[in-house]
Each structure stands twice: as structure tokens, then as C-alpha cells.
C-alpha positions in Angstrom: -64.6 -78.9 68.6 -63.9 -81.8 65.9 -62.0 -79.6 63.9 -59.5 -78.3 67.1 -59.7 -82.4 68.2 -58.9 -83.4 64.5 -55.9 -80.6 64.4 -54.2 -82.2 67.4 -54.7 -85.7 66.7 -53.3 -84.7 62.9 -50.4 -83.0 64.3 -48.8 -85.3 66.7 -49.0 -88.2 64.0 -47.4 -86.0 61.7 -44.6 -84.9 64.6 -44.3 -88.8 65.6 -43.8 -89.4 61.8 -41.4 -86.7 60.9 -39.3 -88.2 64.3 -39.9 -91.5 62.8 -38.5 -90.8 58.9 -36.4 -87.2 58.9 -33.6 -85.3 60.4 -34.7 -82.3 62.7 -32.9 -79.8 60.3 -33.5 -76.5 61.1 -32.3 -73.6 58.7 -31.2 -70.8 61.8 -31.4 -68.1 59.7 -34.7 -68.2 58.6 -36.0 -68.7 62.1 -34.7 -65.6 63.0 -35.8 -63.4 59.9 -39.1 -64.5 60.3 -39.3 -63.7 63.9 -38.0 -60.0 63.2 -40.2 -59.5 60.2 -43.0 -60.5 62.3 -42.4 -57.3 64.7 -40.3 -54.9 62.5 -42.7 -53.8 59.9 -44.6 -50.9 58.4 -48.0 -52.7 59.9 -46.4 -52.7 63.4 -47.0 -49.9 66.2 -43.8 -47.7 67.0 -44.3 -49.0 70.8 -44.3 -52.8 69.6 -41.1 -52.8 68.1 -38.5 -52.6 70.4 -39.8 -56.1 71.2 -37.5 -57.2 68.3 -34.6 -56.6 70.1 -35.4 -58.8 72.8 -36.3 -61.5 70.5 -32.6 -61.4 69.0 -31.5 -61.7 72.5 -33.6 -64.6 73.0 -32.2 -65.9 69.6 -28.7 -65.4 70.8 -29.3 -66.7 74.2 -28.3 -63.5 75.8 -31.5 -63.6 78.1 -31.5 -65.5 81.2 -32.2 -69.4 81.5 -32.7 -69.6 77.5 -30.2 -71.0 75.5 -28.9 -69.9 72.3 -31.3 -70.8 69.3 -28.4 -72.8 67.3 -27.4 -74.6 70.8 -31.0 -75.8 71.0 -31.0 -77.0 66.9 -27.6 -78.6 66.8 -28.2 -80.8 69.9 -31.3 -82.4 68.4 -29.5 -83.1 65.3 -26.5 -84.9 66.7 -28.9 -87.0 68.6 -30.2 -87.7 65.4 -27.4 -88.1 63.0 -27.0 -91.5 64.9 -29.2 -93.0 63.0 -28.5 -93.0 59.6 -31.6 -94.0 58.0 -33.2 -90.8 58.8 -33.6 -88.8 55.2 -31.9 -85.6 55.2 -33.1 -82.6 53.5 -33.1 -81.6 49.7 -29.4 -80.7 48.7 -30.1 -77.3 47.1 -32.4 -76.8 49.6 -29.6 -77.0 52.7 -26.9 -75.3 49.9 -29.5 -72.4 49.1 -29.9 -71.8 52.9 -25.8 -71.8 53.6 -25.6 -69.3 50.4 -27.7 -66.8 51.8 -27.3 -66.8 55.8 -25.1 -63.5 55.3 -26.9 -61.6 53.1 -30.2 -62.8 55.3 -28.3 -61.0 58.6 -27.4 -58.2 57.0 -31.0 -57.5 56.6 -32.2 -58.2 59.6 -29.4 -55.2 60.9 -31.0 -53.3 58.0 -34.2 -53.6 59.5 -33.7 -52.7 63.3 -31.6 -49.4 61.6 -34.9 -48.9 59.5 -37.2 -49.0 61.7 -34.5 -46.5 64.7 -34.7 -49.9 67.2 -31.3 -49.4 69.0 -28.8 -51.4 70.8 -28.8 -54.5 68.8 -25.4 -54.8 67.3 -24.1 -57.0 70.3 -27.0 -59.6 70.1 -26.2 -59.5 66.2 -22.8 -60.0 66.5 -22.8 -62.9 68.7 -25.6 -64.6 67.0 -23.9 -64.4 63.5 -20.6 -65.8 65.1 -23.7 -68.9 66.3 -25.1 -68.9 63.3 -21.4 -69.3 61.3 -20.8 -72.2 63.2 -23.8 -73.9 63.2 -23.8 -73.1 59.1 -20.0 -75.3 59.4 -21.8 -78.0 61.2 -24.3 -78.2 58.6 -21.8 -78.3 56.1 -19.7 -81.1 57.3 -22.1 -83.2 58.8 -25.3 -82.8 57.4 -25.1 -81.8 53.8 -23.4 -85.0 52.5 -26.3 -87.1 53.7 -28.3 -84.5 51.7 -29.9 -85.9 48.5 -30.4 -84.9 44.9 -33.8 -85.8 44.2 -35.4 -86.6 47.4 -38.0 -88.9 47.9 -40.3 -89.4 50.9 -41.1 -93.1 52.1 -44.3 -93.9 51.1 -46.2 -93.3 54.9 -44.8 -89.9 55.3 -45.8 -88.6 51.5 -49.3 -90.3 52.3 -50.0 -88.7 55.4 -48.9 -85.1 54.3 -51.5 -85.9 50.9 -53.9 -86.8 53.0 -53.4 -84.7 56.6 -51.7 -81.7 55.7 -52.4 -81.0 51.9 -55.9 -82.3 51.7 -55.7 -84.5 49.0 -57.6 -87.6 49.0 -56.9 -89.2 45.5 -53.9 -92.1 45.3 -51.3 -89.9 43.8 -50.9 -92.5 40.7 -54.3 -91.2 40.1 -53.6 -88.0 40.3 -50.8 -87.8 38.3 -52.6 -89.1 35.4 -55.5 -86.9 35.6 -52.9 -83.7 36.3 -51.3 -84.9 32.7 -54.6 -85.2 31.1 -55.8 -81.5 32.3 -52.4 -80.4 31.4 -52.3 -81.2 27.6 -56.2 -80.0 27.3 -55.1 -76.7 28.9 -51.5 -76.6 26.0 -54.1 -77.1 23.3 -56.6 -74.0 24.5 -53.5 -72.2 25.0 -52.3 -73.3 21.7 -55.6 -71.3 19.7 -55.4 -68.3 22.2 -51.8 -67.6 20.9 -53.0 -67.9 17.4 -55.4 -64.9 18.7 -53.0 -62.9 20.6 -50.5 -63.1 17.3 -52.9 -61.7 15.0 -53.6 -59.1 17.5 -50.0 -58.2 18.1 -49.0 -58.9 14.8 -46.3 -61.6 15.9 -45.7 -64.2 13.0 -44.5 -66.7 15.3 -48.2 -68.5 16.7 -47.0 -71.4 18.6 -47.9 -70.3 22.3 -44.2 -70.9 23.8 -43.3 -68.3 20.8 -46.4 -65.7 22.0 -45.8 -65.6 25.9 -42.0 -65.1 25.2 -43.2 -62.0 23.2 -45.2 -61.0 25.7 -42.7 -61.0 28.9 -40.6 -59.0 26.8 -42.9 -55.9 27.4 -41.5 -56.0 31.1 -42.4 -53.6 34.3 -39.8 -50.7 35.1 -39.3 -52.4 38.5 -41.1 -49.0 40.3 -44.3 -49.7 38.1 -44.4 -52.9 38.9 -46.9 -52.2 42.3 -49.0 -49.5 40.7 -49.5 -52.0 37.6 -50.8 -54.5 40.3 -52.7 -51.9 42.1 -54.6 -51.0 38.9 -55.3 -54.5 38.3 -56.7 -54.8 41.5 -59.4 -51.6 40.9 -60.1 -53.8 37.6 -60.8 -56.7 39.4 -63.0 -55.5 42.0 -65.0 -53.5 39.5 -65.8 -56.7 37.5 -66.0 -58.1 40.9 -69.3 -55.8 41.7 -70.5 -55.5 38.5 -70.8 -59.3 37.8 -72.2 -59.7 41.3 -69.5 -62.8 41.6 -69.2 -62.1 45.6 -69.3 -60.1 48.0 -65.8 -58.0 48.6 -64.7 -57.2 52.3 -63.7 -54.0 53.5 -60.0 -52.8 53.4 -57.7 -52.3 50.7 -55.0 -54.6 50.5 -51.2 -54.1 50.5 -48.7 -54.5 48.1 -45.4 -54.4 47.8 -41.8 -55.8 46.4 -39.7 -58.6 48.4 -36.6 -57.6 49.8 -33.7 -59.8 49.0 -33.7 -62.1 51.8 -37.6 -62.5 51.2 -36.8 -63.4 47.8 -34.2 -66.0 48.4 -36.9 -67.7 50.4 -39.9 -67.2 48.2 -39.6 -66.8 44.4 -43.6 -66.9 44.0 -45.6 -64.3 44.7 -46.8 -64.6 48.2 -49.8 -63.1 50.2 -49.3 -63.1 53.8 -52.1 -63.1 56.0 -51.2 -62.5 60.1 -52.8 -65.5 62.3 -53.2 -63.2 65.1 -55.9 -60.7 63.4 -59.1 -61.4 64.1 -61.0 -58.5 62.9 -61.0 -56.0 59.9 -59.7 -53.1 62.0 -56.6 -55.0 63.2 -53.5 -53.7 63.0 -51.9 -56.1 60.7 -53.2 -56.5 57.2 -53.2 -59.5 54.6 -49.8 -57.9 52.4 -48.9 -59.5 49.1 -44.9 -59.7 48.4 -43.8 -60.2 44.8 -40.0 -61.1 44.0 -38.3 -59.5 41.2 -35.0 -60.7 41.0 -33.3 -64.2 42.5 -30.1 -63.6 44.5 -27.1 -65.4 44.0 -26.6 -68.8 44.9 -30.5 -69.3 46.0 -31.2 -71.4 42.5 -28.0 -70.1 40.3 -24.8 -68.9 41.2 -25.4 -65.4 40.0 -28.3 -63.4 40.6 -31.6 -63.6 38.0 -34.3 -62.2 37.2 -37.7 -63.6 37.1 -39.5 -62.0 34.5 -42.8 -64.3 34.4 -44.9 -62.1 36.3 -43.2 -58.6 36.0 -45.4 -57.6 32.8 -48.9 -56.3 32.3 -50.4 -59.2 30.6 -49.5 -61.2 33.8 -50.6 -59.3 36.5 -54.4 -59.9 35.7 -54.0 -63.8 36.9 -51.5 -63.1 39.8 -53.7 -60.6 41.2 -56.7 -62.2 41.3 -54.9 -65.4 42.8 -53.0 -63.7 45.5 -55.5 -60.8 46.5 -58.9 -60.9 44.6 -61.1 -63.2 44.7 -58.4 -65.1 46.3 -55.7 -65.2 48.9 -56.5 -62.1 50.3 -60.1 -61.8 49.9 -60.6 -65.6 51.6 -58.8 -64.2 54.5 -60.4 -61.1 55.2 -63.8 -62.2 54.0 -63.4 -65.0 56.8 -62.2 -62.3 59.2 -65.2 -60.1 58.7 -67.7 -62.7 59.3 -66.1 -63.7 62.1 -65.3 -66.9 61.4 -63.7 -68.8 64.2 -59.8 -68.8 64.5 -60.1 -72.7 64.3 -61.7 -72.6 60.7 -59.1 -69.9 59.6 -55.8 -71.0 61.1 -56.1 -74.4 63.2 -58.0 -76.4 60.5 -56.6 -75.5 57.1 -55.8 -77.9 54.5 -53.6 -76.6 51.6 -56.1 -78.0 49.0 -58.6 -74.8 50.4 -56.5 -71.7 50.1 -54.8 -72.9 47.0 -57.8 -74.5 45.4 -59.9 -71.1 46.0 -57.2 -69.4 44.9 -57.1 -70.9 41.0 -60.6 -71.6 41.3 -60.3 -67.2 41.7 -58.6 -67.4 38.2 -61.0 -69.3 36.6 -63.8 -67.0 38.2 -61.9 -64.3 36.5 -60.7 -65.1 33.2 -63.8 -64.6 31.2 -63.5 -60.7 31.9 -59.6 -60.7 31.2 -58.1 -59.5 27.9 -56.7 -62.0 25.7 -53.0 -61.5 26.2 -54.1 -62.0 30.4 -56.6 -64.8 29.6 -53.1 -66.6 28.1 -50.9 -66.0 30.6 -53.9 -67.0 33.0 -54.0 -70.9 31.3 -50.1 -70.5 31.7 -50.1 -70.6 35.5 -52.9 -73.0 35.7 -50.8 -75.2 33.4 -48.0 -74.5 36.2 -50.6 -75.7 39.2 -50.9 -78.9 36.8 -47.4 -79.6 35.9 -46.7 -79.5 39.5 -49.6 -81.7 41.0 -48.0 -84.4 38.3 -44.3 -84.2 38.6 -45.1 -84.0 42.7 -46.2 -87.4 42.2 -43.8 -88.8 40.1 -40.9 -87.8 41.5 -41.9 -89.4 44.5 -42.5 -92.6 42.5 -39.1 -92.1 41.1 -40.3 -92.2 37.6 -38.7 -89.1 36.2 -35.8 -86.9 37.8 -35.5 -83.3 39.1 -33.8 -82.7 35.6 -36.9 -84.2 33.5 -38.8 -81.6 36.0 -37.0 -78.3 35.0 -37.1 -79.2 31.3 -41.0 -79.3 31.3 -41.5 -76.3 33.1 -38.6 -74.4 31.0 -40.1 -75.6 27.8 -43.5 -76.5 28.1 -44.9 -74.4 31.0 -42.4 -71.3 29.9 -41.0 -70.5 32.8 -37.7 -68.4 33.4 -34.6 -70.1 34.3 -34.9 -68.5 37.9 -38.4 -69.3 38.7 -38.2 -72.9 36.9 -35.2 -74.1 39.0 -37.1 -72.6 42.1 -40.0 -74.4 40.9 -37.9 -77.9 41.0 -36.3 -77.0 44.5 -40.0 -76.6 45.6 -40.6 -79.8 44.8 -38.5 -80.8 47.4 -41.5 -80.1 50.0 -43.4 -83.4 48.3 -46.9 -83.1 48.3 -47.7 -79.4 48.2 -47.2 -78.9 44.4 -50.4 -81.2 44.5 -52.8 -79.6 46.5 -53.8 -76.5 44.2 -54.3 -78.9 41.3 -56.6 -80.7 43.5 -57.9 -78.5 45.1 -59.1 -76.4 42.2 -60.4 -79.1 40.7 -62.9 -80.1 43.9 -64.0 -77.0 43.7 -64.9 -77.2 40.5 -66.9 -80.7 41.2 -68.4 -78.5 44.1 -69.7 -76.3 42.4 -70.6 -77.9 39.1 -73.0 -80.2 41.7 -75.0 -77.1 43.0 -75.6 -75.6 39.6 -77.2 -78.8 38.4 -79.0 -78.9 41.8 -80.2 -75.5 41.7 -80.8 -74.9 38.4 -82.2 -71.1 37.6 -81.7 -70.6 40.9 -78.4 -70.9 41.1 -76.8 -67.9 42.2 -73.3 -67.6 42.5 -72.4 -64.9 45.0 -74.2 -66.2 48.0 -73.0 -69.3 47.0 -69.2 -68.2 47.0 -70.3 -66.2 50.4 -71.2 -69.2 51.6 -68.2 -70.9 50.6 -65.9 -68.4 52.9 -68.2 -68.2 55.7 -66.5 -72.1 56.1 -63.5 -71.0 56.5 -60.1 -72.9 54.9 -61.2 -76.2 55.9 -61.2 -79.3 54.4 -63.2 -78.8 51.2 -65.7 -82.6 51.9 -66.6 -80.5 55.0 -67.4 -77.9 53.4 -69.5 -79.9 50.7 -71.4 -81.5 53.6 -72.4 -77.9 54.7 -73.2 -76.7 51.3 -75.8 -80.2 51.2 -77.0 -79.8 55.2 -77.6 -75.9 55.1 -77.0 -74.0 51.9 -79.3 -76.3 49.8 -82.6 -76.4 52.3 
């Protein structure tokens, strides 16, 4: 009951806040390839989707006494173009969305043809005539109030920290221990490449030199899931063997992002249905990964991302997104039943994303060296990006300091580094899987030193996801009420 109390009490401060501070900016076309997705899909019964097409009418406002979706969006931002100290969203962030509204439709007609769901090509029509004008609207009167390098005011990028990210630390403070962690990590990085050269034979050792080496042994793009799904056997084999903790039933599901997926989501993502509530449900947790950028989402032409589309990446990616993290947190939650308020209503960022590199840590000892590398290379990411979250906001460095660091230092593609900036944008998430890792960490560190010999760690990670994705002091308080007496 605190935890559903806590969730509404969080959530209309945060809606009173955003009223208070931002313009209600929608992106139209994302709304409604989300809401088809969600019903045209391989995981979906025949029978359920034809429920799409009545969706897009609702979206078009072709269904009695509901309005067109774009109707409904535009009137709430004229209201609030009044006032002009509202902050307006990221630049490239409104410019990506405009850039890809057409390609992003064209899918969504892909998918009803796909999946033999007829009759749509009206609703369609008329909502991408909506959806054209409402774009124009954007355009003229929204994007030039749209900044560069966008900065929250200081209560709105405190409350998110602390309400919907999870972190409790003064972000000053985090930034410095974020830089701290993040040249400790370059310098174990630094004599892993040495290793990894002599092993390859490379002469250059420095380890930007090594992991360029590396990503140049790329996928063929229809190897790139069986690669992943071979990583996963891998990883659940160590999994059992090393008794780390105990693995759920199911196998999960992989696959490559479509276009429009990828022009919202660069990173690999693992998406895990609300609605299921048990291990026999329909829908299953499904990780996407992107392969190449389209046009005009972070460049005008479309790239590829090559930093985790190679073998010696797909050990830390998969253990992240599926096992032991995203994807095992989620079902391992959903086969001990744990409620739908500790799993959905609850959730702090700092949880998922925390367990989640905590997973890589768990794993790396049993990866090969070439893996363990590219393994510190995305946790150096997760700490690049708790500190520039941070300073940006302070306005101590710019979203062009940002992309050099994670071009040069963290080694990341042009495509996925400029998406990496752009992320930014959302201030205060880049911080939570720094943070979260690192508590834990702590967490963990404390019940070894408690326990002692006895400290074993799969019923203490069981324990862990029995909480669910809440905050991570609650779940400390349960590890010192229950799992310690």
C-alpha cells in the first residue's frame, strides 16, 4: 500500500511540475507506433489484432465522440505557448522526430499488411494528412523555442534524481565520483588491451587502438541474433554452474529493430509487457537491437552502429539486456509472483538499470578477454553518462564537449555517440545506472561482511528479485529486517 500511495503522490508532483516548467509537446507519431506495435506483433493472438485498426481510428478520430489524437495535442500546446517561459524540448530531439514521421507511417501500413489486418488505408490516410499538419505546427511554432543544450531548472532535475530515477546523491557529488570510477575503469581497461594485443597480435596496445580492432570483426547482419542467442546458452550455463542465481523458466526473444524502432532507440532495448503477470502469458520480455541509424535521426544520412554488432560485444550486452539482467529481473519477478505494484507501479530507474550493470559485473569474471574489454567499455559508457548528465545541467561543459568524450574516450561510433548526446536531453536518466550499480555494489559488499562464510550469493540475488524494481534503500531495509535473521 505505501508503495501504490508513494506512486500517486510521486506522480501528480511530477505532473504539477512538468505543467509548472515544460511545454506539453507530444511527438504524434510515436504515440501511434507504439500503440500499434503493442497489438500487431508476432507475440499477439490472430483474434487480438484486428483491435489495431480500431486503435488508428481512435487515433484519427474516426470513432464517435473522440477527437483526433493531433486535435487533442495541438490544443494543449497553444494554451501553452502563451507563456513563454515554459522550456521547450531538445532541438534534435523535435528535428529527429519531424525527420522520421514518414518513414514511421509507412511502417505502421507495413505492419497491418504484415500481419493481413484489412481496411486501414482510410484511417491511415487521414491521420497522416493530421499528422503533416500538426508536424508544420511543430515546425513553425514550436521548434524555434527549442534549445541546443537544454537544461532543466534546478526543481524539476531534482525531483526526476530523486522521484523518478532513484538517485539520492546531490548531482555535484555524483559527478565527481562518476569521473573518479571513470578514469580507474580507462586505466584497467588500459592493461586488458595490452592482453588482448598480444593475443591478437595487434601492435597498437593503447585500448582506443584494441577495441577499434576488434569492431572491425563485425556480424553479417543475419548472424547477428544467432551470435546473441549463443551467448545467451553461454551465459546461462555459467549461470548454473557457478550457482550465481536461480534462472526462470522461458527462453527469451531476440530480434533486430525495424527502422522506425531504430530511429527511436539506438541502444539495445529489452521490452518487458506491464500487462503479463505470469510465465505462461502471452507476451514475452523481447530484446530489440538496432543495426543501422536512419537518416536524419542523429545524421543526415543513414549510419551504422557497429559497437555492439561483433562477437566480443555481445557477451556484456547479453548479459545486461537478458541474463542476469533485464530480462531475467522481469520474469524472475513474474514467476514469484511478485505484485504488479513492485514490478510496474513502483520502479525507480536506478533498480532495473543498476541490476542490470551490476549483471555485467556478476559476469565478467567468466567472459573471455576480448568480452571482459568491451564489458569495462560500456560500464565506462554508464559512467561517462552519470557525469556529463550532471554537468550539463550545471552548464559546465556543452553537448559538443559530450560527443567528444564518448567518440574519443569511451569509443563509441559516430551514430551511437551523437544518439548518446541526444539522450542526454532526458536529464537525469544517464545517471541512474551509474548509481544504481554502484548501490548495489555497497548492498552487497555490506552482507558479505555481515555474513561472512555464510554468504551465499544466489539466494541472496533471489532474494534481491523477489523485491521487485523498487527503490533499492527499500530493498536494503528488507535484506536487514528478513534476509539477515
Amino acid at each position: 500500500m505505501d508503495i501504490l500511495v508513494g506512486h500517486v503522490q510521486t506522480r501528480v508532483q511530477g505532473i504539477e511540475l512538468e505543467s509548472k516548467y515544460e511545454l506539453p509537446y507530444v511527438d504524434a507519431t510515436q504515440v501511434v507506433l507504439g500503440g500499434i506495435n503493442a497489438l500487431l506483433d508476432d507475440q499477439i493472438a490472430a483474434k487480438r489484432q484486428p483491435a489495431a485498426l480500431v486503435r488508428l481510428r481512435k487515433y484519427a478520430g474516426l470513432e464517435p465522440g473522440i477527437p483526433p489524437l493531433t486535435q487533442s495535442a495541438r490544443h494543449r500546446l497553444r494554451e501553452a505557448l502563451a507563456n513563454p517561459n515554459l522550456l521547450a524540448p531538445a532541438r534534435h530531439q523535435v528535428e529527429r522526430n519531424l525527420a522520421q514521421a514518414n518513414r514511421v507511417l509507412d511502417e505502421v501500413a507495413g505492419s497491418f499488411e504484415k500481419y493481413h489486418v484489412g481496411g486501414y488505408e482510410k484511417a491511415l490516410t487521414t491521420l497522416r494528412s493530421q499528422i503533416a499538419a500538426y508536424n508544420e505546427f511543430i515546425r513553425a511554432e514550436v521548434l524555434p523555442r527549442c534549445p541546443i543544450d537544454r537544461r532543466l531548472p534546478p526543481e524539476l532535475y531534482a525531483f526526476r534524481l530523486r522521484n523518478t530515477y532513484g538517485v539520492d546523491m546531490p548531482p555535484s557529488e555524483l559527478a565527481r565520483v562518476a569521473r573518479a570510477a571513470f578514469r580507474d575503469t580507462q586505466a584497467e581497461m588500459q592493461t586488458l588491451a595490452g592482453q588482448v594485443a598480444d593475443t591478437r597480435r595487434l601492435s597498437a596496445r593503447d585500448y582506443r587502438s584494441v577495441i577499434g580492432a576488434l569492431k572491425r570483426d563485425q556480424l553479417h547482419t543475419d548472424a547477428i541474433v544467432a551470435e546473441y542467442t549463443r551467448r545467451l546458452e553461454d551465459i546461462n550455463h555459467i549461470i548454473e554452474r557457478e550457482k550465481l542465481i536461480t534462472l526462470p523458466p522461458g527462453q527469451p526473444h531476440i530480434r533486430l529493430a525495424t527502422a522506425a524502432e531504430s530511429a527511436y532507440a539506438v541502444a539495445p532495448q529489452t521490452n518487458c509487457p506491464p500487462s503479463r503477470t505470469k510465465p505462461t502469458d502471452e507476451q514475452q520480455c523481447e530484446t530489440v537491437l538496432s543495426v543501422t541509424l536512419p537518416a536524419g535521426t542523429a545524421a543526415p544520412q543513414p549510419s551504422t552502429i557497429d559497437d555492439y554488432t561483433f562477437a566480443a560485444a555481445s557477451w556484456t550486452l547479453a548479459a545486461h539486456e537478458i541474463r542476469p539482467g533485464h530480462e531475467l529481473q522481469y520474469d524472475a519477478m513474474i514467476a514469484r509472483g511478485v505484485s504488479r505494484a513492485r514490478t510496474s507501479l513502483g520502479v525507480k530507474l536506478a533498480n532495473p538499470e543498476g541490476w542490470a550493470l551490476y549483471a555485467e559485473y556478476l559476469m565478467r569474471p567468466y567472459m573471455p578477454p576480448d568480452a571482459r574489454l568491451i564489458s569495462l567499455q560500456f560500464l565506462l559508457l554508464r559512467e561517462a553518462r552519470a557525469f556529463l548528465d550532471a554537468e550539463l545541467q550545471a552548464g559546465m561543459i556543452t553537448g559538443a564537449d559530450a560527443l567528444s568524450l564518448l567518440k574519443d574516450d569511451v569509443v563509441l561510433s559516430n551514430a551511437f555517440a551523437a544518439a548518446e548526446v541526444q539522450r542526454l536531453a532526458n536529464a537525469g536518466s544517464g545517471t541512474a545506472y551509474f548509481y544504481g550499480y554502484s548501490e548495489f555494489l555497497r548492498l552487497r559488499k555490506d552482507v558479505e561482511q555481515m555474513l561472512g562464510a555464510r554468504f551465499d550469493q544466489q539466494r541472496f540475488h533471489d532474494f534481491v528479485m523477489a523485491q521487485g524494481k523498487i527503490p533499492i534503500p527499500i530493498i536494503r531495509q528488507a535484506i536487514l529486517e528478513r534476509f539477515l535473521k
